[in-house]
TIRO-2110 file (N, C-alpha, C; in Angstrom, 1 decimal):
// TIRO-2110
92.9, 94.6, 96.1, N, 1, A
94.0, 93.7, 96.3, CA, 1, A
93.6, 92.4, 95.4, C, 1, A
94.7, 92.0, 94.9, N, 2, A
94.6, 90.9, 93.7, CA, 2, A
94.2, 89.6, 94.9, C, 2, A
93.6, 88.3, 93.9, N, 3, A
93.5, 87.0, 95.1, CA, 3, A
95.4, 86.7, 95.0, C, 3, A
96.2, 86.8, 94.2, N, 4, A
97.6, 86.5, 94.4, CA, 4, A
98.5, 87.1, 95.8, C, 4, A
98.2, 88.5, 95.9, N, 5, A
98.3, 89.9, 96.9, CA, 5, A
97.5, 89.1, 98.3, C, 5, A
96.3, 88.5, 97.8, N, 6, A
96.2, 88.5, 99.3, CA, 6, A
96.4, 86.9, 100.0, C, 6, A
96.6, 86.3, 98.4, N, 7, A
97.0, 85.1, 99.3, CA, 7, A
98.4, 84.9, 99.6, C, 7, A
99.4, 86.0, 99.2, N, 8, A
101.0, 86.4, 99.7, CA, 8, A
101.0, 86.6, 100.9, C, 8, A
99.9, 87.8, 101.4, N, 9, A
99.6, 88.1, 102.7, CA, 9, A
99.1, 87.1, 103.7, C, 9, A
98.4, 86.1, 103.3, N, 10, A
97.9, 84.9, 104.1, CA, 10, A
99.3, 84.0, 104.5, C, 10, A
100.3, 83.7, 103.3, N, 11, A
101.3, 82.7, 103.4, CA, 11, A
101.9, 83.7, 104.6, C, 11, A
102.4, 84.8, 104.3, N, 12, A
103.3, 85.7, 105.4, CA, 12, A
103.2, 85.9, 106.5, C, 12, A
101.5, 85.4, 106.7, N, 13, A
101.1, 85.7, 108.0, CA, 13, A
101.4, 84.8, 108.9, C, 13, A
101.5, 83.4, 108.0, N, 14, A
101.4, 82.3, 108.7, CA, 14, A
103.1, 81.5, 108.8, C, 14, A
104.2, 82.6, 108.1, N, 15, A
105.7, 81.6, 108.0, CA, 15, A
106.5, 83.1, 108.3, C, 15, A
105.8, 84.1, 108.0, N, 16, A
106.7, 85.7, 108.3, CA, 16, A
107.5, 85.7, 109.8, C, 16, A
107.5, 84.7, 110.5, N, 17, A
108.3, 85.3, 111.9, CA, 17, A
109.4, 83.7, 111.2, C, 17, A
109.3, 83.3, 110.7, N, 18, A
110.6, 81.7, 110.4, CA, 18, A
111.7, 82.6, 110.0, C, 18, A
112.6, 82.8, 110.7, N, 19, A
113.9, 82.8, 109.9, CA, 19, A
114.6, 82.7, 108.5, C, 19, A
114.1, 81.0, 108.6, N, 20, A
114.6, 80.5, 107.6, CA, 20, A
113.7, 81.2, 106.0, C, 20, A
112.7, 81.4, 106.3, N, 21, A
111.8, 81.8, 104.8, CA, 21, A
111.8, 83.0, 104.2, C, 21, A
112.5, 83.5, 103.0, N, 22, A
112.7, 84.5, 102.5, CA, 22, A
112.1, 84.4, 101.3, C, 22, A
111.7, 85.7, 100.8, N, 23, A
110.6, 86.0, 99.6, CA, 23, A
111.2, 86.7, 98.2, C, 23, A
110.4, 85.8, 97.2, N, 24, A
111.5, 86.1, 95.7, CA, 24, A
110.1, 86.2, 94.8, C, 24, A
110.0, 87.4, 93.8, N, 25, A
109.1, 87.2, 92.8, CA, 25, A
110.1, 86.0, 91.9, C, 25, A
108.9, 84.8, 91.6, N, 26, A
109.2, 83.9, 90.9, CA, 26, A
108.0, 83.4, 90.2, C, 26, A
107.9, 82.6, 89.0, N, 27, A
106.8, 81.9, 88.9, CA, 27, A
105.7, 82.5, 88.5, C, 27, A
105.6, 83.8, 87.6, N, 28, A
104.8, 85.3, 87.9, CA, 28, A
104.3, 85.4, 89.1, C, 28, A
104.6, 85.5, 90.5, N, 29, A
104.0, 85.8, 91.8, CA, 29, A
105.0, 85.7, 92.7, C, 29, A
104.8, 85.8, 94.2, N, 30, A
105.1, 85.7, 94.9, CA, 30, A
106.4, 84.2, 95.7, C, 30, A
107.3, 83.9, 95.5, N, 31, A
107.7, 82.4, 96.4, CA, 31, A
108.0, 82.9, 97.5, C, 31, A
107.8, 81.5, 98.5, N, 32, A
108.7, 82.2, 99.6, CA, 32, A
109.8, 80.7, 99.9, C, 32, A
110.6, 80.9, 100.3, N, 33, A
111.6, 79.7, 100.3, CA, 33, A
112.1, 79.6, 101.2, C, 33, A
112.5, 78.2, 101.5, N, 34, A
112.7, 77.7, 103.2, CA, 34, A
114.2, 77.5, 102.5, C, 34, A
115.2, 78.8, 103.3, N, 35, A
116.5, 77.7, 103.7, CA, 35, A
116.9, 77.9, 102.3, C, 35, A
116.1, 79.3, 101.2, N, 36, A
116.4, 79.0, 100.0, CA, 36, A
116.3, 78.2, 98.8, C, 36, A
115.5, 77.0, 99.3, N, 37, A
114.7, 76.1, 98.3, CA, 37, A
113.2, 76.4, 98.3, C, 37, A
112.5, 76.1, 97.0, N, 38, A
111.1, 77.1, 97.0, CA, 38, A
110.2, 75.9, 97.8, C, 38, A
109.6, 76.8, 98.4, N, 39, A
108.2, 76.2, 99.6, CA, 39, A
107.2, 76.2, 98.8, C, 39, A
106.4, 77.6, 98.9, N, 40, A
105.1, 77.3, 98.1, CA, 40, A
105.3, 79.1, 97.3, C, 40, A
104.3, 79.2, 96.7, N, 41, A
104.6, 80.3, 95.7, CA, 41, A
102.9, 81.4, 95.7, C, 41, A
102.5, 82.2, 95.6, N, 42, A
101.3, 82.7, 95.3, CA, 42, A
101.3, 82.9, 94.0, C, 42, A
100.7, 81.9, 93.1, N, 43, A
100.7, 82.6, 91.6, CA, 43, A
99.7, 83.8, 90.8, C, 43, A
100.0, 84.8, 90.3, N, 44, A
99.3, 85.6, 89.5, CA, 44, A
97.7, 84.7, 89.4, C, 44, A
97.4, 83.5, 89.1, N, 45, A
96.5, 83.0, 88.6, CA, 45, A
95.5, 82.6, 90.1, C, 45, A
96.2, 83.4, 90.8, N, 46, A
95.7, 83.3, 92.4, CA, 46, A
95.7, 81.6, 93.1, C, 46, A
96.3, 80.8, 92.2, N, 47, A
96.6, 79.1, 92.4, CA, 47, A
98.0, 79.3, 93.9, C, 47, A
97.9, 78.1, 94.6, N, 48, A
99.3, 78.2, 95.2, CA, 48, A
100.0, 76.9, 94.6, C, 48, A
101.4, 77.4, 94.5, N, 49, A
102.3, 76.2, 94.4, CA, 49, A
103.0, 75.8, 94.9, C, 49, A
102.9, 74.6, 95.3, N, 50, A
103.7, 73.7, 96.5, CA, 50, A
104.5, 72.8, 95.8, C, 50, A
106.2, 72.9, 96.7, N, 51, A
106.8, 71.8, 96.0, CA, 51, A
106.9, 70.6, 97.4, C, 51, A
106.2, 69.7, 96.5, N, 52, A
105.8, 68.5, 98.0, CA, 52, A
106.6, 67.4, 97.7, C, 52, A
107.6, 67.3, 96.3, N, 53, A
108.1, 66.3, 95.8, CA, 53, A
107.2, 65.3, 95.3, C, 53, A
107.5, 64.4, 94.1, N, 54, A
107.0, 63.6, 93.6, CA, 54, A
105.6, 62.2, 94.0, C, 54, A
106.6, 61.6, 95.2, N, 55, A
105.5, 61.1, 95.9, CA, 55, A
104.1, 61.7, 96.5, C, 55, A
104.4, 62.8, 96.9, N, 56, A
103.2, 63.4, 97.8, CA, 56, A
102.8, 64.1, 96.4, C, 56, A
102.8, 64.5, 95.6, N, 57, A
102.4, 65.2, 94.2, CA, 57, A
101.4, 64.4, 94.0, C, 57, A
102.1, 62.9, 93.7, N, 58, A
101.1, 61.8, 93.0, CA, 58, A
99.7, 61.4, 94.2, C, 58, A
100.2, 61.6, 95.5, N, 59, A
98.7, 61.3, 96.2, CA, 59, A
98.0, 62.4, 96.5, C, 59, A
98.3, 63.5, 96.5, N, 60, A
97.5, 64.8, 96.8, CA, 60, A
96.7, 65.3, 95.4, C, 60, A
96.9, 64.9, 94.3, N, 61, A
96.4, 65.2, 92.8, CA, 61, A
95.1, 64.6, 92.5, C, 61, A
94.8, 63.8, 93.8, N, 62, A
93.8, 62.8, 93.6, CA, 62, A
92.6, 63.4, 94.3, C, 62, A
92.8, 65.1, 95.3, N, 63, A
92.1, 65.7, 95.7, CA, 63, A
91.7, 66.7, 94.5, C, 63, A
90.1, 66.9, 94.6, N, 64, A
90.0, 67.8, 94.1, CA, 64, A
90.7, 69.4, 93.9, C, 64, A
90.6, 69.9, 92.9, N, 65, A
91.3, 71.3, 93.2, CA, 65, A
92.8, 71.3, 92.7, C, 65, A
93.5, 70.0, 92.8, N, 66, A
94.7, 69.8, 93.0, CA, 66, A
95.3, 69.3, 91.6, C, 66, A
96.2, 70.1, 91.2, N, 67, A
96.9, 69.4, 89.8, CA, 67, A
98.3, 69.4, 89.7, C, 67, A
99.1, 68.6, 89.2, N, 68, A
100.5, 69.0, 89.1, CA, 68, A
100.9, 70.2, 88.1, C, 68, A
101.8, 70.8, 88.3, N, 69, A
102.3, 71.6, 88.1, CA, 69, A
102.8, 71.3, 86.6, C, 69, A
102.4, 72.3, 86.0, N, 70, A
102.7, 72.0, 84.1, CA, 70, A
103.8, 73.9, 83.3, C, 70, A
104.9, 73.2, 83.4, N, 71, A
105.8, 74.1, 83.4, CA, 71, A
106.5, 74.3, 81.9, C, 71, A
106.6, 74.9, 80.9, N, 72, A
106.6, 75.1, 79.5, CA, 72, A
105.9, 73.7, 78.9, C, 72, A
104.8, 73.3, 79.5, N, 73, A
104.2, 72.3, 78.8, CA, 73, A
104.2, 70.9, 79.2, C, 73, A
105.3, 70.7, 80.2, N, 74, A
105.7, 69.5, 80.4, CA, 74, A
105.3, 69.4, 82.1, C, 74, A
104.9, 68.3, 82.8, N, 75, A
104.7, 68.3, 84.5, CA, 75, A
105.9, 68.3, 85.1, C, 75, A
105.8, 68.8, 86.5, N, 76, A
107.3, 68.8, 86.9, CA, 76, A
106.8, 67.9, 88.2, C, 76, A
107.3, 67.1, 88.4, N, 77, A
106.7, 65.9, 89.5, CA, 77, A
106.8, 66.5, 90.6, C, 77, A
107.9, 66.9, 91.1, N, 78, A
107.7, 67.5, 92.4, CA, 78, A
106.6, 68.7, 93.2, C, 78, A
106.5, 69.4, 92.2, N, 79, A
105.3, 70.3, 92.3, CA, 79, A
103.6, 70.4, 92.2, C, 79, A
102.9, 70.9, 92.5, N, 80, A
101.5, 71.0, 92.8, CA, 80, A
100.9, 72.5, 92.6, C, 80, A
99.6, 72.6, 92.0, N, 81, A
99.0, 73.7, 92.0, CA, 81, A
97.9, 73.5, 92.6, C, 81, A
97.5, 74.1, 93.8, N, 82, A
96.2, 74.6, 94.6, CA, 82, A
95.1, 75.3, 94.3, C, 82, A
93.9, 75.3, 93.7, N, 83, A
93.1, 76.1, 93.5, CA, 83, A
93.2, 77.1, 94.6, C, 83, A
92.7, 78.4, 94.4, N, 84, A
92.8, 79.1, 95.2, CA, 84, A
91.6, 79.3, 96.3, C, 84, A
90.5, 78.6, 95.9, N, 85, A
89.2, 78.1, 96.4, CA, 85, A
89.1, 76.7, 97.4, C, 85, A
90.3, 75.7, 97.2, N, 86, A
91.2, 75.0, 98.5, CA, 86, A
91.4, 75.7, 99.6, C, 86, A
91.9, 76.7, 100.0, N, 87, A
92.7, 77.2, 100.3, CA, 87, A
91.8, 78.7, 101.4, C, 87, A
90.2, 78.3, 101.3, N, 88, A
89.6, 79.2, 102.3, CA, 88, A
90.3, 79.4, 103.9, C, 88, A
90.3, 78.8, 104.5, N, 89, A
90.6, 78.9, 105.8, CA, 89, A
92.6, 79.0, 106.4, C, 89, A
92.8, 79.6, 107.1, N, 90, A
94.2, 79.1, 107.2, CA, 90, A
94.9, 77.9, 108.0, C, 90, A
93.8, 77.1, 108.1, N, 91, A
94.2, 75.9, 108.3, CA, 91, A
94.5, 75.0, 107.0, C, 91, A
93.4, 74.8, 106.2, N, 92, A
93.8, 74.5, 105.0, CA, 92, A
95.1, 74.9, 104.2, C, 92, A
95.2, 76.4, 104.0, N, 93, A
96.7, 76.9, 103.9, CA, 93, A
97.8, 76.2, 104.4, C, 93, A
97.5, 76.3, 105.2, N, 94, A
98.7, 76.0, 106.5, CA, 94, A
99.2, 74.2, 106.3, C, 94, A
97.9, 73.7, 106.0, N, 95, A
98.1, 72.3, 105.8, CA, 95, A
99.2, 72.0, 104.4, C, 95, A
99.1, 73.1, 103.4, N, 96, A
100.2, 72.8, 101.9, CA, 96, A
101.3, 73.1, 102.5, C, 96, A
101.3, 74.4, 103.4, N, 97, A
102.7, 74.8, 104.1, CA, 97, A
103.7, 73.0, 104.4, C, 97, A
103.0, 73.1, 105.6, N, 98, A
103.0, 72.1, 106.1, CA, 98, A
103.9, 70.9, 105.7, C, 98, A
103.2, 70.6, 104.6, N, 99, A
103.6, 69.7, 103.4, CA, 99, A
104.8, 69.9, 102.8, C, 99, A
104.9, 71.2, 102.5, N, 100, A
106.1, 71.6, 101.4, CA, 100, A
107.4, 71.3, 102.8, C, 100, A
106.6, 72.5, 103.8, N, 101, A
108.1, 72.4, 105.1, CA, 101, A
108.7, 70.7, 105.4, C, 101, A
107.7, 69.7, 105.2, N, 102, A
108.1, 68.5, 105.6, CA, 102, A
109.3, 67.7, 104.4, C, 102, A
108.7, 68.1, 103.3, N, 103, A
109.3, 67.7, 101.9, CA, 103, A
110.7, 68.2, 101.9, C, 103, A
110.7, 69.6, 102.4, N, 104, A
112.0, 70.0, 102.3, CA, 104, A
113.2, 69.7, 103.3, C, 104, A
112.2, 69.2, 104.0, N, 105, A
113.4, 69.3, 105.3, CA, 105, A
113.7, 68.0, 105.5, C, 105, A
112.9, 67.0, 104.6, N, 106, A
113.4, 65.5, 104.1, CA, 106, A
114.5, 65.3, 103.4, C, 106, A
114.8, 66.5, 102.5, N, 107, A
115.7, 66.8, 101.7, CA, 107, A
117.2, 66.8, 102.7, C, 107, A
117.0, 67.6, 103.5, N, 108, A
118.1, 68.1, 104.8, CA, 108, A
118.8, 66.7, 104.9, C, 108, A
118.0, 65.8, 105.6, N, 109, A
118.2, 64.8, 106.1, CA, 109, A
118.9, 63.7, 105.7, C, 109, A
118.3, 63.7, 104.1, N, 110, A
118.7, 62.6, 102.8, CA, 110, A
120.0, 62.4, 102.9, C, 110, A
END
């Protein structure tokens, strides 16, 4: 099993009973999207990507491990890439979840 395969299996373990979260190859890997907007993604490069929106991008980049997301060359603010060595425990996981589910559902509200 690839580290992408099994960090698809880690995200599903932990959002697979949500309703709302359905799964799209995107991004060469795995997304899973809340509600239809992308949450977090398992990339080929076994990285996860979270869309935490722009603010939370700019103070989470400051953690190790953590970069924004660089998409034909250019950053996309809202997004983030996770080493995939972050991301040992599924608490840690669960913490980007977390993040992405708050960001999005800020969106709802807006």
């Amino acid at each position: 099993m690839s580290i992408s395969d099994d960090l698809a299996e880690r995200i599903r373990g932990l959002v697979g009973l949500d309703p709302r979260v359905t799964e799209k190859r995107m991004f060469g890997g795995l997304t899973f999207l809340l509600n239809g907007k992308i949450m977090v993604a398992a990339r080929r490069t076994g990285t996860l990507l979270v869309q935490c929106g722009a603010a939370n991008a700019a103070e989470v980049t400051t953690e190790p491990g953590v970069t924004q997301m660089i998409m034909r060359g250019k950053p996309t603010p809202n997004f983030v890439d996770v080493d995939y060595d972050r991301l040992e425990t599924d608490d840690e996981l669960g913490r980007w979840i977390a993040l992405a589910e708050r960001y999005l559902s800020s969106l709802a509200s807006a």
